[in-house]
C-alpha positions as CSV (number, residue, x, y, z in Angstrom):
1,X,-15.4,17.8,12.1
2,X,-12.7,15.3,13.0
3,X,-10.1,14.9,9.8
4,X,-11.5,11.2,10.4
5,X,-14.7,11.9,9.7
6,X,-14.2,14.0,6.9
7,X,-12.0,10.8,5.3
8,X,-15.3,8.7,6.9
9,X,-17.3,11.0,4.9
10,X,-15.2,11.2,1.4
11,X,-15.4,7.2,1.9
12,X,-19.5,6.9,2.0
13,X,-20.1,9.5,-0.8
14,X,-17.8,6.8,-2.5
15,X,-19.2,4.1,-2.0
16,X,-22.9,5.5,-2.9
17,X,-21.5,6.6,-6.3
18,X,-19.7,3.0,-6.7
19,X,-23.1,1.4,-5.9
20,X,-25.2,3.9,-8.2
21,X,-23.1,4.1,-11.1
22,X,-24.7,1.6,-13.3
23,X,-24.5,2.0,-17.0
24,X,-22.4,5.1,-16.2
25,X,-18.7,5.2,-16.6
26,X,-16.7,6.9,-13.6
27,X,-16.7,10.2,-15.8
28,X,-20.0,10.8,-16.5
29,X,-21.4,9.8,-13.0
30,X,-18.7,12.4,-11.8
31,X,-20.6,15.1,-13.2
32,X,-23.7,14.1,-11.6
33,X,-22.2,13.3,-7.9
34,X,-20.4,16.5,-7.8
35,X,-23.6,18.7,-9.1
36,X,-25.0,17.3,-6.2
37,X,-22.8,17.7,-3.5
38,X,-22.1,21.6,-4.9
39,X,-25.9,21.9,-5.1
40,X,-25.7,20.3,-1.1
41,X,-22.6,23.2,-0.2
42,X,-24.6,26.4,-1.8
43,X,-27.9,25.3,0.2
44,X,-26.7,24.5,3.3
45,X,-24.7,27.7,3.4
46,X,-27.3,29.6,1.9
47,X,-30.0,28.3,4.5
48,X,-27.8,29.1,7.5
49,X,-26.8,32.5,6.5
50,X,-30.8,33.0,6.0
51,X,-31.5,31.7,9.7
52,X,-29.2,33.8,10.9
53,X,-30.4,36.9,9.0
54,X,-34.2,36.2,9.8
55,X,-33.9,35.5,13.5
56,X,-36.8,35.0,14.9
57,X,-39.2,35.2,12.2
58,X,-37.2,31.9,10.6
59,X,-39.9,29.6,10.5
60,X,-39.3,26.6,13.3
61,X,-40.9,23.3,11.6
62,X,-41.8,20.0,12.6
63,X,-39.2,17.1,11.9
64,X,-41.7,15.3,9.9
65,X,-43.0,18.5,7.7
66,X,-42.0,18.1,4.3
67,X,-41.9,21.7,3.9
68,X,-38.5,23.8,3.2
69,X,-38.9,27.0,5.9
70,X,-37.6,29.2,3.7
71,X,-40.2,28.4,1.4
72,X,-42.5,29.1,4.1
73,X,-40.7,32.3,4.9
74,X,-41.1,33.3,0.8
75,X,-45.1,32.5,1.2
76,X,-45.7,34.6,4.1
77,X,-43.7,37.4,3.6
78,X,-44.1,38.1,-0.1
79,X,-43.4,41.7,-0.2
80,X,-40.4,41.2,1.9
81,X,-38.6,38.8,-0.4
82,X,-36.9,41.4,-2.3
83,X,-35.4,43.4,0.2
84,X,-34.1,40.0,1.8
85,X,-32.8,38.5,-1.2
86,X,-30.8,41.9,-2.1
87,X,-29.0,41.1,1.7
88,X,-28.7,38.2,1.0
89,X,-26.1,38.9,-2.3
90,X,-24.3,41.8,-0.1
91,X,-23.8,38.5,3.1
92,X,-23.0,35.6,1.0
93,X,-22.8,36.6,-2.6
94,X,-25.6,35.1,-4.2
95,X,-29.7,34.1,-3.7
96,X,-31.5,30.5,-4.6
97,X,-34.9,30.1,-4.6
98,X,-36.3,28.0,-2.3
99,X,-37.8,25.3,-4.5
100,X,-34.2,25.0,-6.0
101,X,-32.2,24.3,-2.4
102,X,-31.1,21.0,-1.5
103,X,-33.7,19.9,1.0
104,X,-36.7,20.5,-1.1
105,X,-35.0,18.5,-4.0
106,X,-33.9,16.1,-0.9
107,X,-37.7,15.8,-0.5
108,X,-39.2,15.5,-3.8
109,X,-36.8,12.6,-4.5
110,X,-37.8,10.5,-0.6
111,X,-41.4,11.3,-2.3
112,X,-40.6,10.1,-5.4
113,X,-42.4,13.5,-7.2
114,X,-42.5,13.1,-10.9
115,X,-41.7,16.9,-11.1
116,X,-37.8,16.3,-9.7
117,X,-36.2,16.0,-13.0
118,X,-37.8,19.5,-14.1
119,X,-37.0,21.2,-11.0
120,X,-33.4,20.2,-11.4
121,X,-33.0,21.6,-14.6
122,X,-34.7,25.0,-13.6
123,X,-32.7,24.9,-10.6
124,X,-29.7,24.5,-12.2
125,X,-30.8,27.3,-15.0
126,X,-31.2,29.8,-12.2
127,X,-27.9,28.8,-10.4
128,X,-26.2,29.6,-13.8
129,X,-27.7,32.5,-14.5
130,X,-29.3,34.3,-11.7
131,X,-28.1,33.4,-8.4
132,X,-24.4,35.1,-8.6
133,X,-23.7,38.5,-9.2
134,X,-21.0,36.9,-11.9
135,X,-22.6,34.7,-14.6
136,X,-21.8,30.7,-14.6
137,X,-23.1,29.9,-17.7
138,X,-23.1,26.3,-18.1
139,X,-21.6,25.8,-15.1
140,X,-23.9,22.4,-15.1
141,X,-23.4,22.1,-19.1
142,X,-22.0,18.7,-18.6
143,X,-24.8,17.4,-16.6
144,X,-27.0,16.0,-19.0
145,X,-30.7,15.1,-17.7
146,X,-32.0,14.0,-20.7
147,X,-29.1,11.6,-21.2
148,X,-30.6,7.9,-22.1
149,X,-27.8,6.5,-19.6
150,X,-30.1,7.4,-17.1
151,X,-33.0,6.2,-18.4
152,X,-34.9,5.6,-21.9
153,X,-37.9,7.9,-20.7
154,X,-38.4,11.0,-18.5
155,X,-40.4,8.8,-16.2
156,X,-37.7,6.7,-16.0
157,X,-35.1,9.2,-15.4
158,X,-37.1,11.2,-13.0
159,X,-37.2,7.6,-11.3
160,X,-33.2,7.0,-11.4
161,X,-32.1,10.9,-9.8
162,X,-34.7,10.1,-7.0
163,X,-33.0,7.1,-6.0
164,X,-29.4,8.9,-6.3
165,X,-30.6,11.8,-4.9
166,X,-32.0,10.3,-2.1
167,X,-28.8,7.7,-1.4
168,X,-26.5,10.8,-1.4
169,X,-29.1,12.8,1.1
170,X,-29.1,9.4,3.0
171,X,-25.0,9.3,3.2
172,X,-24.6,13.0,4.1
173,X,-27.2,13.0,6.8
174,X,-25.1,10.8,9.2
175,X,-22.2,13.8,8.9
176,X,-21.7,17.0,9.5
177,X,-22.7,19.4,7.1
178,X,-19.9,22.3,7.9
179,X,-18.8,23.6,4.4
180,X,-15.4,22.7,5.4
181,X,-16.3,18.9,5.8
182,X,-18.0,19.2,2.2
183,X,-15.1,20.8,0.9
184,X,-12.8,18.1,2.3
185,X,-15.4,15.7,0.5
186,X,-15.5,17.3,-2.6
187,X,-11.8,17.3,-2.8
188,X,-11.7,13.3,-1.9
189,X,-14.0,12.4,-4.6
190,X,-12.6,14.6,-7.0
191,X,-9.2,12.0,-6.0
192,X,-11.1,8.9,-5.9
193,X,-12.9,9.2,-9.0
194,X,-9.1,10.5,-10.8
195,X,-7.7,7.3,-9.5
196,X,-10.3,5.2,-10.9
197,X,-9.8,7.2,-14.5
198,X,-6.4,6.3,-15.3
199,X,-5.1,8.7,-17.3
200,X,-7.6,10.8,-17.9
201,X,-7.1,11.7,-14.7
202,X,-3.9,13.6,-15.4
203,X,-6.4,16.3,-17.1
204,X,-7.9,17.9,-14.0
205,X,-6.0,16.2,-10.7
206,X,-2.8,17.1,-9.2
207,X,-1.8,14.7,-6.3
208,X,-2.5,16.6,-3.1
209,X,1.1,15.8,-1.8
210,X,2.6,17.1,-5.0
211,X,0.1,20.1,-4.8
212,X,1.3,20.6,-1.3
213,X,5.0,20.8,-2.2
214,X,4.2,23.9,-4.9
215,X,2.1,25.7,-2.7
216,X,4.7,25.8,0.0
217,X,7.2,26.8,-2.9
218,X,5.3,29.7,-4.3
219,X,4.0,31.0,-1.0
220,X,7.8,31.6,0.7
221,X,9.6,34.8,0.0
222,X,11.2,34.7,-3.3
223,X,14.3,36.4,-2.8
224,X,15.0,34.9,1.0
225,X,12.8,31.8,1.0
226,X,14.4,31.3,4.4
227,X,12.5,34.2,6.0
228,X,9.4,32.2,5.9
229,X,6.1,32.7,4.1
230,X,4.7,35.7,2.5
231,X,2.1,37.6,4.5
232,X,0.2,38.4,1.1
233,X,0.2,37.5,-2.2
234,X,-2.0,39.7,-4.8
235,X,-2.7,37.3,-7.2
236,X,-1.8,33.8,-7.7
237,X,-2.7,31.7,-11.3
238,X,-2.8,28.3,-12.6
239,X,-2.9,28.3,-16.2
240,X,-3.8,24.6,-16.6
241,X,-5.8,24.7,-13.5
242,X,-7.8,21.1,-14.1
243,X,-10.3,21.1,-10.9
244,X,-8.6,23.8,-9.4
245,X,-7.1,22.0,-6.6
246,X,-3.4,23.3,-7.1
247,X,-5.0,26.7,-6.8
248,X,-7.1,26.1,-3.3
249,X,-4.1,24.3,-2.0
250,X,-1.9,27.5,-2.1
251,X,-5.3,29.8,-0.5
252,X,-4.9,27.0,1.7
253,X,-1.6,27.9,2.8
254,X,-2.4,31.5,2.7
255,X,-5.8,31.9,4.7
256,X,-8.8,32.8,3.7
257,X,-7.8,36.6,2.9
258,X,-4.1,35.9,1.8
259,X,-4.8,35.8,-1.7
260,X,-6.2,39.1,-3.5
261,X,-7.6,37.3,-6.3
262,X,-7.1,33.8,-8.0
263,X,-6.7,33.3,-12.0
264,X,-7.3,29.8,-13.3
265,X,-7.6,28.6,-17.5
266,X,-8.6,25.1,-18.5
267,X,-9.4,23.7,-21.8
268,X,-11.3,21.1,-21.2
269,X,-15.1,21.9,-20.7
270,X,-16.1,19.4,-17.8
271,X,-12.8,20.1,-15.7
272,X,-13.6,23.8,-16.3
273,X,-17.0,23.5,-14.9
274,X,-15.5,21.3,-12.3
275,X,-13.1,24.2,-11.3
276,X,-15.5,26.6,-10.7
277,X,-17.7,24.5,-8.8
278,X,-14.5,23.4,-6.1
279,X,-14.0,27.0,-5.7
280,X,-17.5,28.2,-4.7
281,X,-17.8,25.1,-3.0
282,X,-14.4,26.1,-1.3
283,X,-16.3,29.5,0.4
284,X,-14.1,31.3,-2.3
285,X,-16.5,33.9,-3.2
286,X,-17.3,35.1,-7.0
287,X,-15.4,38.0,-6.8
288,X,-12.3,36.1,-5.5
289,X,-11.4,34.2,-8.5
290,X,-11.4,34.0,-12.5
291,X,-11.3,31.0,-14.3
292,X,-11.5,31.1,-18.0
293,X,-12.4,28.1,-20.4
294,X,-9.5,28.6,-23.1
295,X,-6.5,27.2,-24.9
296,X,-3.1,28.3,-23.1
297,X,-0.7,27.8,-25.7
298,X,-3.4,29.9,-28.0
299,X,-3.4,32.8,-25.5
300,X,-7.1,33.0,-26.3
301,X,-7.7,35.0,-23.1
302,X,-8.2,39.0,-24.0
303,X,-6.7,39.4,-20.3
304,X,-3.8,38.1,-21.5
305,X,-3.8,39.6,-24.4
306,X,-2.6,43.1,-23.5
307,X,-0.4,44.7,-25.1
308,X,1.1,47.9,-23.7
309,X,3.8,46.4,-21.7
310,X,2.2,48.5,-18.6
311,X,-1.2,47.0,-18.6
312,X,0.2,43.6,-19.1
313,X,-1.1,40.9,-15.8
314,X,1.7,39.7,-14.1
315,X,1.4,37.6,-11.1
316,X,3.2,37.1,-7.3
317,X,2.6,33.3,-8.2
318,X,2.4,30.4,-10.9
319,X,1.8,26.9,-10.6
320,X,0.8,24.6,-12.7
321,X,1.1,20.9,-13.9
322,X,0.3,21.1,-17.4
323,X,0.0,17.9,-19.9
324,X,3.5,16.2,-20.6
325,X,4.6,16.3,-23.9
326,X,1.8,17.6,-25.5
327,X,2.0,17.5,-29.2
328,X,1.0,21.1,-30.7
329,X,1.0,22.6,-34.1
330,X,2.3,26.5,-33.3
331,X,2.0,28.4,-36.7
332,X,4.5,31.0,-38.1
333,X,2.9,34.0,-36.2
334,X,4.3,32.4,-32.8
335,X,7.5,33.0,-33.4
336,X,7.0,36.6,-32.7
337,X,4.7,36.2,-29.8
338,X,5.6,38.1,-27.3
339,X,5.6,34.8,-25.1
340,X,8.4,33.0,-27.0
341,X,9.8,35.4,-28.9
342,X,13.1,35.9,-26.8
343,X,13.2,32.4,-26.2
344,X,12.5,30.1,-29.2
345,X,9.3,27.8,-29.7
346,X,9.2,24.8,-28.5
347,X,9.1,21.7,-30.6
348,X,5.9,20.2,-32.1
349,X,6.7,17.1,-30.6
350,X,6.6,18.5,-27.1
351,X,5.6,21.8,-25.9
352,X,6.2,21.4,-21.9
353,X,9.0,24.6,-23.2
354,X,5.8,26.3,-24.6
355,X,3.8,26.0,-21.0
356,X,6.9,26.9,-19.4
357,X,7.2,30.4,-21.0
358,X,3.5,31.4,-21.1
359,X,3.6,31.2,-17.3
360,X,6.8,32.9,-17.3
361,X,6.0,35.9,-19.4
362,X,2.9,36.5,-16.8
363,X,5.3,36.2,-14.1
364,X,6.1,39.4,-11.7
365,X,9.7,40.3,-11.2
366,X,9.7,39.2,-7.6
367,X,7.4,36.5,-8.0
368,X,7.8,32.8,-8.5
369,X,7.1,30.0,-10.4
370,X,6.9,26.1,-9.9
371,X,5.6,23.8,-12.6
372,X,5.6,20.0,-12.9
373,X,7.5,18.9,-16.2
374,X,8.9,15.6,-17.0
375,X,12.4,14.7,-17.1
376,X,13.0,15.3,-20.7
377,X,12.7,19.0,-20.8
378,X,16.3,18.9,-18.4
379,X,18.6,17.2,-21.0
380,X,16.8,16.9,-24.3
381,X,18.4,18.4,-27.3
382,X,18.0,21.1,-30.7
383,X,14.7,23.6,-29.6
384,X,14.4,22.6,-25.9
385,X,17.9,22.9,-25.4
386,X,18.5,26.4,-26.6
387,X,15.3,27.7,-24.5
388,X,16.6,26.2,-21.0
389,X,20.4,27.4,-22.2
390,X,18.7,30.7,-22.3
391,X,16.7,30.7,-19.3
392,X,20.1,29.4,-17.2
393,X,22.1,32.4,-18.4
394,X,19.8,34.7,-18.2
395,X,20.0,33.3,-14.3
396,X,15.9,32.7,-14.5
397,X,15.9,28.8,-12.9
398,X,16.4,28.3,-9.5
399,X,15.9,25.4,-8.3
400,X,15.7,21.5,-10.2
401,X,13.4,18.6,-8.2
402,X,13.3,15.2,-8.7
403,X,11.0,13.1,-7.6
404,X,9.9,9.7,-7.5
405,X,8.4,7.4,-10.4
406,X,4.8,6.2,-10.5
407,X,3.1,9.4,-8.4
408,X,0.4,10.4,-11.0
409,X,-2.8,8.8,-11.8
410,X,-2.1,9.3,-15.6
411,X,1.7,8.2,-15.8
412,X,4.0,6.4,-14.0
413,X,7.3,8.3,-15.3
414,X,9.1,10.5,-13.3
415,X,8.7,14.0,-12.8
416,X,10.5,16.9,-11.8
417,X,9.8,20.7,-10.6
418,X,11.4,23.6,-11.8
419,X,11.2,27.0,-9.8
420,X,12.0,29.1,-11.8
421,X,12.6,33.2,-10.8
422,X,13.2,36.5,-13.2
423,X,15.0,38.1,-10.1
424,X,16.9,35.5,-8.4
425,X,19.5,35.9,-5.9
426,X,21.8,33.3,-5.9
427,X,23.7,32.5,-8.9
428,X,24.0,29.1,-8.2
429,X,21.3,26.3,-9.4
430,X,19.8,23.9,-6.3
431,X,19.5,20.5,-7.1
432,X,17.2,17.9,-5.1
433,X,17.0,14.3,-6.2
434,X,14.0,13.1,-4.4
435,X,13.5,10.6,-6.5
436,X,14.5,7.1,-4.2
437,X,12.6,9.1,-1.1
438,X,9.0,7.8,-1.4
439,X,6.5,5.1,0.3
440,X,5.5,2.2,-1.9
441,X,2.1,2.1,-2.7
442,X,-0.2,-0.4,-4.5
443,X,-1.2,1.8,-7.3
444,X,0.6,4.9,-6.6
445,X,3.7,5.7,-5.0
446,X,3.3,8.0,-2.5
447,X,5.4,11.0,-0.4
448,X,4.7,10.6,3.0
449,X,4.7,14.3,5.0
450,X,8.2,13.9,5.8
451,X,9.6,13.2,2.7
452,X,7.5,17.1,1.5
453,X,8.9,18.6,4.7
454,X,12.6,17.5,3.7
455,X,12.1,18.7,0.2
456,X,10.9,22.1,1.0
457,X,13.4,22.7,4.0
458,X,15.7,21.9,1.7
459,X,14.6,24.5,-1.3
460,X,14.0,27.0,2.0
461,X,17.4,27.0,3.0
462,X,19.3,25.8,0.0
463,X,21.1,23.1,2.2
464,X,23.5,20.5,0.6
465,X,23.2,17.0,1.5
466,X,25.6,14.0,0.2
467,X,23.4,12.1,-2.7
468,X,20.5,14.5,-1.9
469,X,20.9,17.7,-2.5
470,X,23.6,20.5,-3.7
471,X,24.1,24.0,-5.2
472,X,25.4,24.0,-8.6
473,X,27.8,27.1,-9.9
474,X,27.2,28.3,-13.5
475,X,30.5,27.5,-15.0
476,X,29.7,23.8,-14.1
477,X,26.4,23.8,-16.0
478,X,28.4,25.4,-18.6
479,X,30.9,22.6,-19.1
480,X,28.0,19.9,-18.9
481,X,26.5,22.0,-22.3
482,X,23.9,23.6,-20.1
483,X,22.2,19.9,-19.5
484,X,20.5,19.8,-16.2
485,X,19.9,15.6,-15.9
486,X,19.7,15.4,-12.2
487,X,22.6,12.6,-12.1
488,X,25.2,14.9,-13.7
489,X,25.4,17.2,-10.5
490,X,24.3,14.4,-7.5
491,X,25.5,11.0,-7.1
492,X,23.5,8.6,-6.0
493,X,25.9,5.9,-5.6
494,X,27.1,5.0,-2.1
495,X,30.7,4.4,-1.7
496,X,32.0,0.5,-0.9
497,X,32.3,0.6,3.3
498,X,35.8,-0.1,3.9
499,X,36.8,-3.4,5.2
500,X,39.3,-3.8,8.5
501,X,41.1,-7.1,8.0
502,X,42.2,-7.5,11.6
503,X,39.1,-7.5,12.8
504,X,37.4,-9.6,9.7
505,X,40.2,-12.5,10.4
506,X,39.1,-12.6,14.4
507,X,35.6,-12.9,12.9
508,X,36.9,-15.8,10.8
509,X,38.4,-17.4,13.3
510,X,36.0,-17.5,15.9
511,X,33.0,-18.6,13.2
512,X,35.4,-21.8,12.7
513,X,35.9,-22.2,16.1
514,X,32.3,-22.6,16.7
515,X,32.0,-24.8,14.2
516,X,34.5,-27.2,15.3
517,X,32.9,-27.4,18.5
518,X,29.5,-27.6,17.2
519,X,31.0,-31.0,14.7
520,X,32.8,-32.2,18.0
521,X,29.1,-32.6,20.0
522,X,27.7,-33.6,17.0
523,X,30.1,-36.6,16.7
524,X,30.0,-37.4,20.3
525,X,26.2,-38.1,20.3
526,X,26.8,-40.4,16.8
527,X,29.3,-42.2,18.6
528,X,27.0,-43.3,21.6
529,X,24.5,-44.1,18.8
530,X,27.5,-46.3,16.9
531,X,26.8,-44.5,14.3
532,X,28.9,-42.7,11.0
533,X,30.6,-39.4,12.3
534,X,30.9,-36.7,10.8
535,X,34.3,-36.0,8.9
């Protein structure tokens, strides 16, 4: 499927759940649209893998029977149904029944069956519970059936998911139905509906192009980042993953089998749900990834929680783009968390500090981290100022990036991206101001691929570059009180362009020449007309 397509596709899915929406905000009707395009993903994988694995005896139907095969398949071949479904977990990692795929819900709703509503919510009971060998309990928790914004009376609802149903089934059938198209899809919606949610959006989407920029950060070599990409990375975690599109961007990078295992953790309970779904829906399989629904700052995760210092997780790679200046209440007992106990706590007023070194502490000795922060955490004062005083002489951050205003959905300040290392070789800090390299959009701002391929060349192979870039000794930071505003190390002014007077007075001269002449002809065709010259 052309990239074309899949944007053709992203588009129509769109535009069906702009059409449908009704009483429904953008939020809510996100839950629904997504269920349904996940629901789409797991069936139309599941369905070829069981073609495939029955052959033959895969029951070849008529284009106008109603009838799912594999339900056929189940009818016939009753005592065979076990035995199948077990190869079926060991293939592609999990079973649905047949009543619950995509086509016979497709079909219920073009028939208008009054049963549809039921069969969802078994269907989506038996997903949750049954189909995986992990659990996803309420996985579709935020999908409310019963919810009167789709109808005062079952009747009436069962009526509404028919017609949605059968719009979406409608929109897809025109495309290709390659898990990589509905991938794309899901990822495009995910980015449409953030845009139309404002800030809220900042909860659960990071711009793909800033997404793009980490991933290529945490995926180089740590200690030569000019030797190109690693060929493996064990584990990689987000821990304020959102919709887990930071995390699939850097599988992206690594292929398919680059990744051991990905860790995710995300407060919120829809964007949680929302997480898993994009990574099943992403042919990351079960046993590939963790997310867990849980407050970071809390360190509520028991994994996390370890506390021999031999057992503790640590991870090849971070990233994460965690709430700006999030107000938090951290009690007495955190000073002597293990997380910030070296540094300091952050302030109640902000506690991008507290996100900072929570990833940190989980952070493998040649590993790396890159998190989105907003400008204040480089120069403000008191708390914040003694953590990143100690994190610079202890040699831990690596590289500063600024970037451009008015690139998120849920704020139009600038941000920047520290990469920050507990082995790092240089013992210089690399500055990029990125911040006047951008494409003006209508809503957003936007970096266009070669503004990320200058920024990560530049981070690669630590080049300098007049009002750009530059490498940054300690005993400078030192003398600027440890402060790490951008502006202090790059200037961004451009110097006055020198001016040759010789050639500016032949300039002169001939622009008066021309306009002598041009008054002389001027005059000359008033005379003939006996009329007032010109002085």
């Amino acid at each position: 499927m052309t990239e074309q397509n899949q944007i053709q596709l992203g588009k129509t899915l769109w535009a069906i759940a702009d059409q449908l929406r009704g009483a429904m905000d953008a939020d809510d009707f996100r839950d629904y649209m997504l269920s349904f395009l996940f629901l789409r993903y797991l069936s139309d994988n599941y369905e070829t893998a069981a073609k495939k694995e029955l052959g033959s005896d895969y029951p070849q139907l008529a284009d106008d029977d109603g009838r799912v095969p594999l339900a056929v398949w189940y009818a016939d071949n009753a005592a065979d149904v076990p035995a199948f479904e077990k190869q079926m977990r060991r293939k592609v990692h999990y079973v649905i029944k047949p009543d619950y795929l995509w086509s016979s819900i497709a079909h219920m709703a073009r028939t208008q069956h009054p049963g549809l509503l039921d069969t969802l919510q078994e269907g989506f009971k038996y997903i949750e519970t049954e189909s995986f060998q992990s659990a996803f309990g309420g996985l579709f928790s935020e999908i409310d059936l019963a919810s009167p914004k789709l109808g005062k009376t079952y009747t009436e609802r069962n009526a509404k998911l028919c017609v949605v149903i059968q719009k979406i089934a409608e929109g897809l059938a025109d495309f290709s139905t390659s898990v990589d198209a509905l991938g794309d899809a899901y990822e495009y919606l995910i980015g449409q509906f953030a845009a139309g949610s404002g800030k809220k959006a900042g909860e659960f989407y990071t711009p793909q192009q800033i997404s793009d920029i980490l991933s290529a950060i945490v995926t180089l070599d740590s200690q030569e980042p000019k030797t190109g990409a690693k060929q493996r990375l064990d584990s990689v975690m987000d821990f304020a993953c959102g919709s887990g599109s930071l995390l699939l961007n850097v599988r992206k990078r690594m292929g398919p089998h680059g990744i051991g295992k990905i860790y995710g953790q995300e407060k919120n309970i829809t964007t949680y749900n929302l997480a898993r779904m994009n990574m099943l829906l992403h042919g990351v399989k079960d046993t590939e990834f963790e997310i867990f629904h849980g407050d970071t700052l809390a360190n509520d995760w028991d994994m996390l929680r370890e506390l021999n210092p031999a057992k503790k997780p640590a991870f090849d790679a971070i990233v994460a783009n965690p709430p700006f200046s999030y107000r938090w209440e951290p009690n007495e007992a955190m000073a002597d968390d293990v997380r910030f106990k070296s540094h300091g706590l952050a302030p109640k007023s902000a506690a991008d500090f507290a996100f900072l070194l929570h990833g940190f502490h989980f952070l493998k000795d040649e590993g790396v981290m890159a998190i989105i922060l907003p400008h204040g955490v480089l120069f403000r004062g008191g708390a914040e100022e003694r953590i990143r005083t100690k994190l610079l002489k202890d040699g831990h951050i690596d590289t500063v990036i600024g970037l451009p205003a008015n690139l998120f959905y849920s704020t139009g300040i600038p941000v920047c991206i520290l990469v920050l290392k507990k082995c790092k070789k240089p013992d210089d800090v690399l500055f990029i101001n990125a911040a006047e390299h951008f494409a003006k959009g209508k809503r957003q701002n936007q970096l266009t691929d070669e503004h990320i391929a200058k920024i990560i060349q530049t981070y690669q192979f630590r080049e300098e570059e007049a009002r750009y870039s530059r490498r940054v000794g300690m005993a400078e930071i030192e003398k600027n009180d440890f402060n790490l505003n951008i502006s202090r190390y790059i200037s961004t002014a451009v110097g006055e362009a020198e001016i040759d007077l010789e050639v500016t007075h032949r300039e002169l001269v001939d622009i008066e020449e021309a306009i002598t002449a041009a008054r002389d002809k001027h005059n000359a065709f008033l005379r003939e007309l006996g009329l007032k010259l010109l002085p």
